[in-house]
N, CA, C and O of each residue as an XYZ file, in Angstrom:
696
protein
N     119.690    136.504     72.779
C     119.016    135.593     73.690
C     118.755    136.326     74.999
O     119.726    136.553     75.721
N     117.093    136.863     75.518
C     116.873    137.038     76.773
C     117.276    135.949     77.700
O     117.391    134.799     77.275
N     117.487    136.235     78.892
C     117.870    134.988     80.060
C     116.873    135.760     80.884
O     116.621    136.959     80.762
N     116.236    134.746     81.910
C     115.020    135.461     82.622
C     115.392    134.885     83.595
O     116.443    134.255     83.477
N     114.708    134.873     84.886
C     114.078    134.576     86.394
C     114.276    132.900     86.490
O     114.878    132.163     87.270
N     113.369    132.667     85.165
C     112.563    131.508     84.517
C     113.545    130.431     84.611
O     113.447    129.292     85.067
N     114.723    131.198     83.953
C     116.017    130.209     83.330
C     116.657    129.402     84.478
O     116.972    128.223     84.645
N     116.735    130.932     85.443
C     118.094    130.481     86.359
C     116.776    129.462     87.332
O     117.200    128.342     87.617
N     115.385    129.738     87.800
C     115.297    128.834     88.776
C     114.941    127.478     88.135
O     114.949    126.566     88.962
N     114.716    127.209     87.226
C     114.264    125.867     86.467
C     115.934    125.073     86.257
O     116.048    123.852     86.358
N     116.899    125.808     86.019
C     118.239    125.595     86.008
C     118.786    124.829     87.826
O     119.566    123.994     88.284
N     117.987    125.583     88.180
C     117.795    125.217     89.929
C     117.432    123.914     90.271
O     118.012    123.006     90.867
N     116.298    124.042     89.737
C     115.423    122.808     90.235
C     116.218    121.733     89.438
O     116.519    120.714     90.059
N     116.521    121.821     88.388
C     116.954    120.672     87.339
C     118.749    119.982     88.072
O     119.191    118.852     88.279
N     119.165    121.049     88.207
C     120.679    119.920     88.895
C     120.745    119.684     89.848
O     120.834    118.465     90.001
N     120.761    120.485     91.132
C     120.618    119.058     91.932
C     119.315    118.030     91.844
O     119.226    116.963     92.451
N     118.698    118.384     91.285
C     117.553    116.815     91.510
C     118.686    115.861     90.458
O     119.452    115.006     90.901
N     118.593    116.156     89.356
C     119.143    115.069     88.673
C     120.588    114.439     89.046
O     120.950    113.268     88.933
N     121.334    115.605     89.543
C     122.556    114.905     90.507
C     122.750    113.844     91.788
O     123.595    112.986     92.043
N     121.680    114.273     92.393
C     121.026    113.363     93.271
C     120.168    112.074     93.492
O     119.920    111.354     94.459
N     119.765    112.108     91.929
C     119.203    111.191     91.622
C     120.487    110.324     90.369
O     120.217    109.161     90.069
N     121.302    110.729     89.973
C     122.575    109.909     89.392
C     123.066    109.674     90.635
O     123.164    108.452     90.526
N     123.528    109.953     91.957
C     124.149    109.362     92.905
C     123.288    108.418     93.740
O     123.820    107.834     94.683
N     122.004    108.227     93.465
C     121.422    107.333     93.722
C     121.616    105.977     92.976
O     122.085    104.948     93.463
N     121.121    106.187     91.576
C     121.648    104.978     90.715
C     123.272    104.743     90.886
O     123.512    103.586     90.541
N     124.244    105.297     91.219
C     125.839    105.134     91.339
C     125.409    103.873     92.560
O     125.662    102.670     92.623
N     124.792    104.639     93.277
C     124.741    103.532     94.737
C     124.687    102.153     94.480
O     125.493    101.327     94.909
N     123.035    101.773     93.271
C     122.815    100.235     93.274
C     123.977    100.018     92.446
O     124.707     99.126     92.877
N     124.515    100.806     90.940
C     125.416    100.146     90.411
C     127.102    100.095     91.154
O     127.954     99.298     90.759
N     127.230    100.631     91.751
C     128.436    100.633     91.683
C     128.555    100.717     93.493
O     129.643    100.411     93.981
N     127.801    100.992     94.107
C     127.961    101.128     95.501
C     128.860    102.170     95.758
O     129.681    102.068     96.669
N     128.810    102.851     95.268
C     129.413    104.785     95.790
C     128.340    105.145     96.753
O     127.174    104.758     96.682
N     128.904    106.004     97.755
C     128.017    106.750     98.611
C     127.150    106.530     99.903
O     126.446    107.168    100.686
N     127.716    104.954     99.619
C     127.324    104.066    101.269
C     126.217    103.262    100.341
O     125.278    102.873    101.035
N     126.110    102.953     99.087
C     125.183    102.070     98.672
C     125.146    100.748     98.835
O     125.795    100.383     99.815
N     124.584     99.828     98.188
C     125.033     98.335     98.056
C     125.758     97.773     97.404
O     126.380     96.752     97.696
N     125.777     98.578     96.088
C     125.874     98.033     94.647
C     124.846     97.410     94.508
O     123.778     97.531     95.110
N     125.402     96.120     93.002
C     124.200     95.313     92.470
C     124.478     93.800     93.408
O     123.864     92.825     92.977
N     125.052     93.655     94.211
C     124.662     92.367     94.880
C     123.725     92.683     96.026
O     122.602     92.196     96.155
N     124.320     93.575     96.872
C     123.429     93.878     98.170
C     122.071     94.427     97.866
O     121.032     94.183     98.480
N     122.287     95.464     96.477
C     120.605     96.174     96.222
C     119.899     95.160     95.678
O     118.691     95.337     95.522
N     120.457     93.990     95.309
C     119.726     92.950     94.659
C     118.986     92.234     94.970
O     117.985     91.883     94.346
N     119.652     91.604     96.840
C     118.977     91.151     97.823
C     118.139     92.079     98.081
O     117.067     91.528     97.829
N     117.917     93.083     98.402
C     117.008     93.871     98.319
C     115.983     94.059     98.010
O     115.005     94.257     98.730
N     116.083     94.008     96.354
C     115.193     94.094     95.247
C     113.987     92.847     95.167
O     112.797     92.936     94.866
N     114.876     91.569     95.596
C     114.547     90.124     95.591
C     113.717     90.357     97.264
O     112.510     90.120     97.267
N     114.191     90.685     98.254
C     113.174     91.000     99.582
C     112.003     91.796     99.694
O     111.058     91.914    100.474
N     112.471     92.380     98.462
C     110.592     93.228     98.126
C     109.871     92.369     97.373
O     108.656     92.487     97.527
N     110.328     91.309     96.393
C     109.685     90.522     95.664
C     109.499     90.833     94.203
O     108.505     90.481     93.568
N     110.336     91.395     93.791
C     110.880     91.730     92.740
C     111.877     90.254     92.131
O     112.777     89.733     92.789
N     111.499     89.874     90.965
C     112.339     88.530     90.377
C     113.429     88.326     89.913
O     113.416     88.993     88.878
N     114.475     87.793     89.993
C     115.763     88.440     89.523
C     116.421     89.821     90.275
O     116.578     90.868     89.646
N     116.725     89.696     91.484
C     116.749     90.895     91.980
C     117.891     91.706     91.462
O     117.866     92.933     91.364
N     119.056     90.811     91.083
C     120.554     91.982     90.852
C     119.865     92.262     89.635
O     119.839     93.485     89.771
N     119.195     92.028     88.377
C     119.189     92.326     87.411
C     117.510     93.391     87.374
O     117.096     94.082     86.444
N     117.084     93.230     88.287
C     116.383     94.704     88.808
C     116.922     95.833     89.322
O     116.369     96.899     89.053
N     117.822     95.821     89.959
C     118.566     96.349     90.755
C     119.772     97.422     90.019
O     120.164     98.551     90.313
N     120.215     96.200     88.643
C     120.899     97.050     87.926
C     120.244     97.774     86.820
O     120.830     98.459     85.983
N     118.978     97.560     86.893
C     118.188     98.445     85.947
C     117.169     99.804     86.731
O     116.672    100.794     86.193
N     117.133     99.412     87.988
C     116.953    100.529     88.795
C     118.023    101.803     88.470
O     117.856    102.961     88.088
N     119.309    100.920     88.851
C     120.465    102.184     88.982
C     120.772    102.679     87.333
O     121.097    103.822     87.009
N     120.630    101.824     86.642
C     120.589    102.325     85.086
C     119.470    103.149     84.853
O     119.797    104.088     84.127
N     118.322    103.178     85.164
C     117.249    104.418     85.178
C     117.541    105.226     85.720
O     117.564    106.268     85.064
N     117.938    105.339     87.164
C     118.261    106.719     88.411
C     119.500    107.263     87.683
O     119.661    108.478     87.574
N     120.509    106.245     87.110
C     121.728    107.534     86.877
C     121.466    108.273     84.907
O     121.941    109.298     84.417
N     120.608    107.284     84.310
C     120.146    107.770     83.340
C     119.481    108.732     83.004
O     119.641    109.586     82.132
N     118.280    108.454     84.171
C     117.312    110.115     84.092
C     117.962    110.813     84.914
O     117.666    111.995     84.738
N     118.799    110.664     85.834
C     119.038    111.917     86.687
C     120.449    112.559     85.400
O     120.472    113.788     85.458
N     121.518    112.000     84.358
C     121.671    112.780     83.963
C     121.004    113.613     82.791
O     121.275    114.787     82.538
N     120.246    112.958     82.232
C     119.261    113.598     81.646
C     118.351    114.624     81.940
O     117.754    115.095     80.971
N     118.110    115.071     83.032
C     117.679    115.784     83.772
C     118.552    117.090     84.117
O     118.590    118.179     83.545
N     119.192    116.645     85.168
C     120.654    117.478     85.163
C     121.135    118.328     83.972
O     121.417    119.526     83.924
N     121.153    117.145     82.800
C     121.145    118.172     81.538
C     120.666    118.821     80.665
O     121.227    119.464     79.778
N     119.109    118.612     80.983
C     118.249    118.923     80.246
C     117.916    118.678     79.045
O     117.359    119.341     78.169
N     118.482    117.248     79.131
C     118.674    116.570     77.671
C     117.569    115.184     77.348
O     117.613    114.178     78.057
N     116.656    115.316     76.245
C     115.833    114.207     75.947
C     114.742    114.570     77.731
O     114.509    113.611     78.466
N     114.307    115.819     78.067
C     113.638    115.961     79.016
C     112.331    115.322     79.424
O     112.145    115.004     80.599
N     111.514    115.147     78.585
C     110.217    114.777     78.961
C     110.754    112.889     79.165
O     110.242    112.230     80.070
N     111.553    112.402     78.432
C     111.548    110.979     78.111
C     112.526    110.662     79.898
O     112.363    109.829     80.791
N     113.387    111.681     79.725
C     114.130    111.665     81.555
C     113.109    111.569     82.533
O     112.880    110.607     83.265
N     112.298    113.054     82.458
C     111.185    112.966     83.833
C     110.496    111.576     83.542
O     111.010    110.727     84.270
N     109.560    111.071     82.771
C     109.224    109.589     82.303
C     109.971    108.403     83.214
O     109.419    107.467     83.792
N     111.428    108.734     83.166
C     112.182    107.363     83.949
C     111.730    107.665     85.251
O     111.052    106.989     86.025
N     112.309    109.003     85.385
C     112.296    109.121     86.716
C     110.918    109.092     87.543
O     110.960    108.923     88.761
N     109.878    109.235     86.970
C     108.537    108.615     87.099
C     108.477    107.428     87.521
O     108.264    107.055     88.674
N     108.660    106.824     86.611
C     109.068    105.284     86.923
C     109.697    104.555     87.653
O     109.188    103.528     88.104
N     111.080    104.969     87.960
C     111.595    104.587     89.066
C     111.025    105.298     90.516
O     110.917    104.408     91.359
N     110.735    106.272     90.911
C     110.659    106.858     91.769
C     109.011    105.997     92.107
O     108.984    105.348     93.153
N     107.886    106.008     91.356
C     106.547    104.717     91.255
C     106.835    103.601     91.977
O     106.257    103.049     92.914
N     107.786    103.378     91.401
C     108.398    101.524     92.128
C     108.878    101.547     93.508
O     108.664    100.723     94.396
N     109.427    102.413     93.537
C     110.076    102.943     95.071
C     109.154    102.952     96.174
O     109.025    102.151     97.101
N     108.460    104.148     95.861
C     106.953    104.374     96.473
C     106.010    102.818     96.735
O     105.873    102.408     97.888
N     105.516    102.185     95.765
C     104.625    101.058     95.999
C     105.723    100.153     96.637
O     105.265     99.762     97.710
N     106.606     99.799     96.497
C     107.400     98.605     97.136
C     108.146     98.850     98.106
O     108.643     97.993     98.837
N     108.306    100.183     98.210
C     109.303    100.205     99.467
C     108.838    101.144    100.261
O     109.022    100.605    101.353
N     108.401    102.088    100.469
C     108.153    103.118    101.289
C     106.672    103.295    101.494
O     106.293    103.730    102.582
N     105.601    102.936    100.346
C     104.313    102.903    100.740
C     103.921    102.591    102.637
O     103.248    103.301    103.385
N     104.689    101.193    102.967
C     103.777    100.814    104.116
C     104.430    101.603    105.287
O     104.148    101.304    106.448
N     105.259    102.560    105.010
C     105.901    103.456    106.203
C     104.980    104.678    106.038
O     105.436    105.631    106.669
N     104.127    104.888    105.559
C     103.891    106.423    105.194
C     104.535    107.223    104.363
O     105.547    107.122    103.670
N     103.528    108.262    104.627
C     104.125    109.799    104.149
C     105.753    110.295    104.550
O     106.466    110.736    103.649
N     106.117    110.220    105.538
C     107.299    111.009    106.198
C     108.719    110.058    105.604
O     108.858    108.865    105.335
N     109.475    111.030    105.571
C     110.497    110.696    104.953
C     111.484    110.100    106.547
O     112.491    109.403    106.423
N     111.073    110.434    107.599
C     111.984    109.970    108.545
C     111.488    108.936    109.692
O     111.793    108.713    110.864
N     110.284    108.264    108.459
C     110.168    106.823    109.111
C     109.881    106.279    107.746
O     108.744    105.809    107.745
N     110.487    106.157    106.550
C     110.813    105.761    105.867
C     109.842    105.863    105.063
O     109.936    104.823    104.412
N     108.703    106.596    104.553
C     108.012    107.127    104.090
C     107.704    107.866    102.413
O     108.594    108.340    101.707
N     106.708    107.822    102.169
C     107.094    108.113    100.098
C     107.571    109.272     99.842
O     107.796    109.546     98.663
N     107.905    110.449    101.096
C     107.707    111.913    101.129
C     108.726    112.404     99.730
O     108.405    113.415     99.105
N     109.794    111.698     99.376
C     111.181    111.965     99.101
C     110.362    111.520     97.601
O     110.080    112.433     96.825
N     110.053    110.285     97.292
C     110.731    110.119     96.105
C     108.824    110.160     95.257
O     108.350    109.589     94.274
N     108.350    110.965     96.102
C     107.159    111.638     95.651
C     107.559    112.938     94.968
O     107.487    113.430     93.842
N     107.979    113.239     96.077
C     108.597    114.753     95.878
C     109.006    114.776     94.417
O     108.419    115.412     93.542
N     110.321    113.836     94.208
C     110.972    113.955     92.791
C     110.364    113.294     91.978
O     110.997    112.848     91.021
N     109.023    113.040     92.093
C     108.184    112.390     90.809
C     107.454    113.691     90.077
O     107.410    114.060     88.904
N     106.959    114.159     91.184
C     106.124    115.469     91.006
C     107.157    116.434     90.653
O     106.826    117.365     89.920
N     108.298    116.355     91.044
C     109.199    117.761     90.026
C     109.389    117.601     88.671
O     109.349    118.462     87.793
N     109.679    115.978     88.552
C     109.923    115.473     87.574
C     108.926    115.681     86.104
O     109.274    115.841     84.934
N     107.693    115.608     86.673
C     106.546    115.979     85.869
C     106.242    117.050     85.497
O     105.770    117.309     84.391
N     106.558    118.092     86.696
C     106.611    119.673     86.540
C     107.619    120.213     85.441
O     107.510    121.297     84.868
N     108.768    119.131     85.214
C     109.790    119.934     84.748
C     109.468    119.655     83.279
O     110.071    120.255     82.389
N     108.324    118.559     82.967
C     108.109    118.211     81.917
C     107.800    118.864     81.200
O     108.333    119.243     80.157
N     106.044    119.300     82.086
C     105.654    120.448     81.531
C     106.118    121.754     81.086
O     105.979    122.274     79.979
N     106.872    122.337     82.462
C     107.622    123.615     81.899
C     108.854    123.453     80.355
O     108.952    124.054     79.284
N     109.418    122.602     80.849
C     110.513    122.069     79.690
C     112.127    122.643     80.689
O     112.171    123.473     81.596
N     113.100    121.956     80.177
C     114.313    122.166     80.637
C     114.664    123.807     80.705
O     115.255    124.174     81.721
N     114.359    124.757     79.755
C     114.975    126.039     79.972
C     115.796    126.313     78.967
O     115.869    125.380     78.167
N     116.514    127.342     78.675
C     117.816    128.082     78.392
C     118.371    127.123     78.200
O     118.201    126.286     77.312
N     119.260    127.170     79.218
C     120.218    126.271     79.851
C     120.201    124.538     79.989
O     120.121    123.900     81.039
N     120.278    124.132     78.938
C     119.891    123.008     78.871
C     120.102    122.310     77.119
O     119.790    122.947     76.113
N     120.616    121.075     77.107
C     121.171    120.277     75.845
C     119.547    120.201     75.137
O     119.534    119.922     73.938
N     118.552    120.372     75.635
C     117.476    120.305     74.914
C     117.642    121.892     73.712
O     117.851    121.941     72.500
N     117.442    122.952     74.702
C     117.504    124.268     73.879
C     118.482    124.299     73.203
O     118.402    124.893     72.128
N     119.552    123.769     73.535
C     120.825    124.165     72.274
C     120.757    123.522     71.217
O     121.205    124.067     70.208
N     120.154    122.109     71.108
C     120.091    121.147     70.103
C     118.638    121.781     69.136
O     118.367    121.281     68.045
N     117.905    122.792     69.667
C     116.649    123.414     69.183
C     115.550    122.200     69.330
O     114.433    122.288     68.820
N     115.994    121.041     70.092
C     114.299    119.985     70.339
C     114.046    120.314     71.618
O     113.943    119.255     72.237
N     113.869    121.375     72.449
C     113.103    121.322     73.586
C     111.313    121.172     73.192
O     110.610    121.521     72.244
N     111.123    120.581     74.268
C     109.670    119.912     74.172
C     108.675    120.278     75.770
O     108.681    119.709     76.862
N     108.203    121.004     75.452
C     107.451    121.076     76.874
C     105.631    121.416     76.341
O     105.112    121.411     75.224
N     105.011    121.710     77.856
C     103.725    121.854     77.922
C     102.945    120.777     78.616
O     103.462    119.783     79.124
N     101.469    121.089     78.596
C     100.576    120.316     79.580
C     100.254    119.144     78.865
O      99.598    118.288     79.457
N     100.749    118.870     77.184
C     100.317    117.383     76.323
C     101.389    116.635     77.105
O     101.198    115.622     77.776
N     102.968    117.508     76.860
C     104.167    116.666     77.432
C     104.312    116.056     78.519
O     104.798    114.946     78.732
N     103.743    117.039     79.425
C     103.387    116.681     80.729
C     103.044    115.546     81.087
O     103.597    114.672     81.754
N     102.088    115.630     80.589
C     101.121    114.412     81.371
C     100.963    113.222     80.152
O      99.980    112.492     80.022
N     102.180    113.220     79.298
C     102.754    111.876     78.259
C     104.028    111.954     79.154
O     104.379    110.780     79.035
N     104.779    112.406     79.806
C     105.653    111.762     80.349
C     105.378    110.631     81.998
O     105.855    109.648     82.565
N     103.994    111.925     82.170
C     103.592    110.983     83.606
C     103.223    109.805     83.243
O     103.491    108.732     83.784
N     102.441    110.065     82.078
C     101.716    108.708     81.512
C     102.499    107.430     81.417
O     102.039    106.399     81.908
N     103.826    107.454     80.721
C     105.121    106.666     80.226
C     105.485    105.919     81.624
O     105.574    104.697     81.744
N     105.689    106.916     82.704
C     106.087    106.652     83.517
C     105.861    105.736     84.468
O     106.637    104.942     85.001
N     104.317    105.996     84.679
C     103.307    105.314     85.241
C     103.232    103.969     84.700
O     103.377    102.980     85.419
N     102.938    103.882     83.051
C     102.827    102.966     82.711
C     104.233    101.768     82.642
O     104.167    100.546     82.511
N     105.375    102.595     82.775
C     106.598    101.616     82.787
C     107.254    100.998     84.147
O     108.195    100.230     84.349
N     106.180    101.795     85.122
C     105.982    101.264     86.380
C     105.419    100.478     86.819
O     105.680     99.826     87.830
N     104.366    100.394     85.980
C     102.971     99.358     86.512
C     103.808     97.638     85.227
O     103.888     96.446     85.522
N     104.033     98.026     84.537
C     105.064     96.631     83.770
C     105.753     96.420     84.810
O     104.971     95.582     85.259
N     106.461     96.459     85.491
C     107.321     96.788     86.510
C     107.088     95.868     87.441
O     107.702     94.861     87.794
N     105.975     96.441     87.825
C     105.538     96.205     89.605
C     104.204     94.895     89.510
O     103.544     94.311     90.370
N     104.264     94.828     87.797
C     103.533     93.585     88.030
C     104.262     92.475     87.687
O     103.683     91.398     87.544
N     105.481     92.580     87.531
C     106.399     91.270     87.456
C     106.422     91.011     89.500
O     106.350     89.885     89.990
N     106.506     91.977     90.143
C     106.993     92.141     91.209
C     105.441     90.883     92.150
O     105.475     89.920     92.916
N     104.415     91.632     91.516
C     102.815     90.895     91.853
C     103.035     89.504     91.345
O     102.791     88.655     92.202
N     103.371     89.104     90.354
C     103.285     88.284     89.820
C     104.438     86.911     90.917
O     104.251     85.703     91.058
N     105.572     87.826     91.490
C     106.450     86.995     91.872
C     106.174     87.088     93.403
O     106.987     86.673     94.229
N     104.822     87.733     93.781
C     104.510     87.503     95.257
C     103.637     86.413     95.275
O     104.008     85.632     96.152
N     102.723     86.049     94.741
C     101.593     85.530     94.272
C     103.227     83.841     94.501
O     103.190     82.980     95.380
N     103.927     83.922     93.809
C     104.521     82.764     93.488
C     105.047     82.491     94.957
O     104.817     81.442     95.558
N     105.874     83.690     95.537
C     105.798     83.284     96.899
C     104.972     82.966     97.979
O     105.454     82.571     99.041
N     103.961     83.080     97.833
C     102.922     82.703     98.549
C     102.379     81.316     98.516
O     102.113     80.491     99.390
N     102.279     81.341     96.820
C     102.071     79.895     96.449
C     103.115     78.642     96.806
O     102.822     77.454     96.938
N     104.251     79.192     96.907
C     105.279     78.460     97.829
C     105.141     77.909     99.201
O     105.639     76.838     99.549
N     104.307     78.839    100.106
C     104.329     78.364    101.371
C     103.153     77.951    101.915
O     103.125     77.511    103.065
């Protein structure tokens, strides 16, 4: 087995994002790390207009700590970047869209960022180093690619139109 350049920086990019993105989902589920958990991220979830907020909330953090270890491990890769598509989509339109770009006025900068790695990593594929290559199903390229953005997108937009659907109701409320 050659080991290249290739290995170690894709090995790079792949753990901390996905570590960082499992201590994100730890946050809504479990409130590690100064999070909410699922009651406080719930109110949350429910103040963006999202329906059922704890039970959004715990499926947020069940995606973030799902794809981020999937990611992290390079395991089931294209279907990981996909979540993390998805969650990171929802983030963006509901929460950070009306701040902007910048991440330090609360802005999409961040969880753009890890959408677009996420997709990148699709394409390239996990690497070496990674539960994909050892199991011999690594899956990459520009079809994978842009079927994981696709997934993603699309499991976002299911998503965010329950979220439309339950503004529309608040509105119709007042």
């Amino acid at each position: 087995m050659k080991v290249t350049a290739e290995d170690f920086g894709v090995l790079l990019l792949r753990v901390p994002m996905g570590l960082l993105l499992m201590g994100h989902g730890a946050q809504k589920l479990f409130g590690w790390f100064g999070g909410g958990g699922p009651d406080k991220t719930g109110e949350m979830m429910t103040a963006l207009g999202y329906p059922e907020g704890k039970l959004v909330a715990l499926a947020a953090g069940l995606g973030e700590l799902g794809s981020g270890a999937g990611i992290a491990l390079g395991a089931a890769t294209p279907l990981s970047s996909a979540g993390l598509v998805a969650t990171m989509t929802n983030a963006v339109v509901s929460a950070h869209l009306p701040q902007g770009l910048w991440a330090q006025h609360g802005g999409f900068e961040y969880p753009l960022v890890l959408g677009v790695a996420a997709t990148a990593l699709a394409v390239h594929g996990p690497g070496t180093f990674s539960v994909d290559a050892a199991l011999g199903c690594e899956r990459k390229g520009l079809a994978v690619g842009l079927g994981a953005l696709t997934l993603g997108l699309v499991a976002a937009a299911a998503v965010l139109a329950l979220r439309r659907e339950n503004d529309e109701d608040i509105e119709g409320a007042q």
